[in-house]
Residue, then its C-alpha position, 0 to 999 in steps of 0.5 A: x120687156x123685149x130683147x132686140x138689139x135695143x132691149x140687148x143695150x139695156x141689158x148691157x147699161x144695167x149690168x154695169x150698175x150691178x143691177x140683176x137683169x131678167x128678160x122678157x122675150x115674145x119668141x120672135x128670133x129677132x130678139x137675140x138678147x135673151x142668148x146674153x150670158x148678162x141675163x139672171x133670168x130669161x122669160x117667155x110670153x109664148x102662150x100669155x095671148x092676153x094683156x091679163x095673162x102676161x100681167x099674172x107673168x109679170x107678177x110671177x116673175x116679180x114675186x119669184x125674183x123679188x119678193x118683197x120687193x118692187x122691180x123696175x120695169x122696162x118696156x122695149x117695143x110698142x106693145x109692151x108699152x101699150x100694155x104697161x100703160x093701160x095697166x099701170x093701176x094693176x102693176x104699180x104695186x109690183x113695179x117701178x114704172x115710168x110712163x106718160x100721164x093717163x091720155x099722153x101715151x096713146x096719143x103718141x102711141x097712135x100716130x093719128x093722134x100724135x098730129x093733132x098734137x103737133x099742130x096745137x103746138x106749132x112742132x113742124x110736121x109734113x102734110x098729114x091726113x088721117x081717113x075716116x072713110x073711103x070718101x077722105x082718101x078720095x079727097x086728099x089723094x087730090x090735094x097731097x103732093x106725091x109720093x106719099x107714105x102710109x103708115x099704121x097708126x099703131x106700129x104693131x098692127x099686124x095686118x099692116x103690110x110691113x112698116x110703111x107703104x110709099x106710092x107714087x101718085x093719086x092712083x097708087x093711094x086709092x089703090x092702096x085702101x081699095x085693096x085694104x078697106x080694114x086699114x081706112x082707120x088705122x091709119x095714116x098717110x103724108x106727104x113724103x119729105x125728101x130725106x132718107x138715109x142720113x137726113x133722119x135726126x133721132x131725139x132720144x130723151x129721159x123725162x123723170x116722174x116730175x114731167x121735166x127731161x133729165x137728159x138727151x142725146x142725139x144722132x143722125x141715121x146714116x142707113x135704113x132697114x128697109x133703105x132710106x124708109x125703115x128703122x136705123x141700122x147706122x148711125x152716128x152720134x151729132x148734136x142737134x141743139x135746135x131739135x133737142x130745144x123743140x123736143x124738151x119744149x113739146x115733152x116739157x109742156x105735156x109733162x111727159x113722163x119716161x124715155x121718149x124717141x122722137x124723129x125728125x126728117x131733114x129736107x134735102x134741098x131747104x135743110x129744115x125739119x119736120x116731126x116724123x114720131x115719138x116711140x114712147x120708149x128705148x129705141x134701137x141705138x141705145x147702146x150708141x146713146x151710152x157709147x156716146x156718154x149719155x147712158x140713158x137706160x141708165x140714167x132712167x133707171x137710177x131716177x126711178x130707183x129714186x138714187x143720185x143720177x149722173x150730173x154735167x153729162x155731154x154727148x160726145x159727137x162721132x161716135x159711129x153705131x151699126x146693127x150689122x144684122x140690119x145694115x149688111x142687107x141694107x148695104x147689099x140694096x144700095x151696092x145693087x142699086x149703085x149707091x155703095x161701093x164695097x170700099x166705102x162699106x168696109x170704110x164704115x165698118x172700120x169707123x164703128x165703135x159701138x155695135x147693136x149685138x157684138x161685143x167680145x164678153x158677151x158675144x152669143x147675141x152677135x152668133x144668134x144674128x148672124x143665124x137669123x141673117x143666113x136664114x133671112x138670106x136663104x128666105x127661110x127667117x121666122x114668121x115675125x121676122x120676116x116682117x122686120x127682115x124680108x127675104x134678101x133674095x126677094x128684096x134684091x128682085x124687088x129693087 
């Protein structure tokens, strides 16, 4: 469910098991997966506006590509997990899922409740509040250290102006929820740590239906979309033994079930860490993950298939990943602002190995984002994605 460059991976992880692999796309552009010519059936959620109407697609789907037979079952994004695991009672019978036990997965699904959980666990976090009304925010906008960072507390809320918001001072956050009053209890905001591109560690796990992780990788961002604040667009696989320990701990004593991205901000001037979030589900660098010899799609798949999963398998270190259709605007930010030269870009570009969409024996997915770029140039992208990639004029105005 889901084919951006992470449910494109997926594809791509499943296909080399054999595995017959049908997509499920909601119509946005971004989701240039559904052009892989690896696909054996492409489905759209266009019109399924309810969780039970997309749950009769599901099954229809199910029944006319598998009958008999239970499929597994992959969400890619936020929403998807949401409805799968709301659901779980009503799919199990047509599906093989993996999701956290009743109560986990909405706690790290709202990042409001994710803080609550760290701090029972002693998992470091920044100086975190969660309002309940005007009167918190008046309070705390006179014990945060500025900037801070709101965020949604639920990714996919859709009146949330773009990812995440930064302002600069008491003014700026007051200002912010004067502007917003529906957003006081939808969200979140925190001190903001002195990280950004290429201080942000990525924990990506597998945890199998015993509540035990069966395998992990990690990476460090390089580069943001949106820059320094926004969702990897290039990466490079590094082992992180310190931060996989703490993640296999907190996951491990909550007996969380299925993959797990959880991220953590590296502080610039102490080199210590805090907990950012866990997205309950794929991320977008998974196709570096199996580049990177940890194939963790395929991994999970085979785990719940209940068949024999790789044994001894280690991460190999330098393995470089970009999402082009992401980071050439993020590039043309930082070459405006000084921060990039075209000598070192290209240089980066040249050390890639493993690549979001592109890839010679299936290369429509990398035409389709390059359309979607030139459109997103122009301003003239689609409507949701124009909430993951602004127009590159307005942003080059903007910064």
């Amino acid at each position: 469910m889901g084919l951006g460059p992470g449910g494109l991976g997926a594809v791509r992880s499943l296909a080399r098991l054999g595995v017959k692999v049908h997509g499920i796309y909601s119509g946005s552009g971004i989701e240039v997966g559904r052009y892989s010519r690896l696909l054996h059936g492409r489905w759209s959620l266009r019109g399924a506006g309810s969780d039970a109407a997309v749950i009769t697609l599901l099954r229809g789907i199910r029944r006319r590509v598998s009958p008999g037979q239970r499929m597994a079952l992959l969400p890619m994004a936020d929403r998807h997990a949401i409805l799968v695991s709301r659901h779980r009672s009503e799919l199990e019978e047509d599906f093989l899922l993996r999701v956290p036990p009743v109560g986990i997965e909405t706690t790290f699904l709202d990042k409001r409740a994710t803080v609550g959980v760290c701090l029972r666990q002693g998992i470091p976090i920044p100086h975190s509040c969660v309002p309940e009304g005007p009167e918190d925010i008046e309070h705390a906008a006179g014990q945060f250290r500025f900037p801070v960072i709101i965020k949604p507390a639920l990714q996919e809320d859709p009146d949330f102006p773009g990812k995440n918001v930064i302002v600069d001072d008491a003014a700026g956050l007051v200002a912010f929820y004067d502007d917003h009053p529906d957003l006081v209890r939808r969200t979140m905001f925190q001190e903001l740590i002195p990280s950004g591109d290429g201080h942000i560690i990525g924990v990506n796990t597998y945890s199998g239906a015993d509540g035990r992780v069966l395998a992990w990788t990690s990476h460090r961002r390089l580069r943001q979309w949106l820059p320094d604040r926004g969702a990897s667009c290039y990466a490079v696989s590094e082992k992180q033994t310190a931060l996989r320990e703490l993640t296999v701990r907190l996951l491990d004593d909550l007996g969380y079930v299925g993959f797990a991205g959880v991220e953590y901000a590296e502080d610039v001037s102490t080199g210590e860490h805090s907990f950012l979030e866990l997205n309950a589900r794929v991320v977008l660098p998974n196709q570096l993950f199996a580049d990177a010899g940890v194939d963790l799609t395929a991994i999970g798949y085979l785990e719940m298939c209940g068949r024999p999963t790789p044994q001894g398998v280690v991460q190999q270190d330098g393995v470089y990943w970009m999402d082009f259709h992401r980071d050439l605007p993020s590039s043309f930010i930082r070459w405006r602002r000084g921060q990039l030269g075209i000598r070192e870009w290209i240089g980066d570009l040249r050390r890639v190995s493993s690549r979001a969409t592109f890839d010679v024996r299936d290369p429509k997915p990398f035409v389709a984002s390059l359309a979607l770029l030139a459109l997103a140039a122009t301003g003239r992208s689609p409507a949701r994605q124009s909430r993951s990639l602004r127009s590159v004029s307005d942003l080059v105005r903007s910064n």
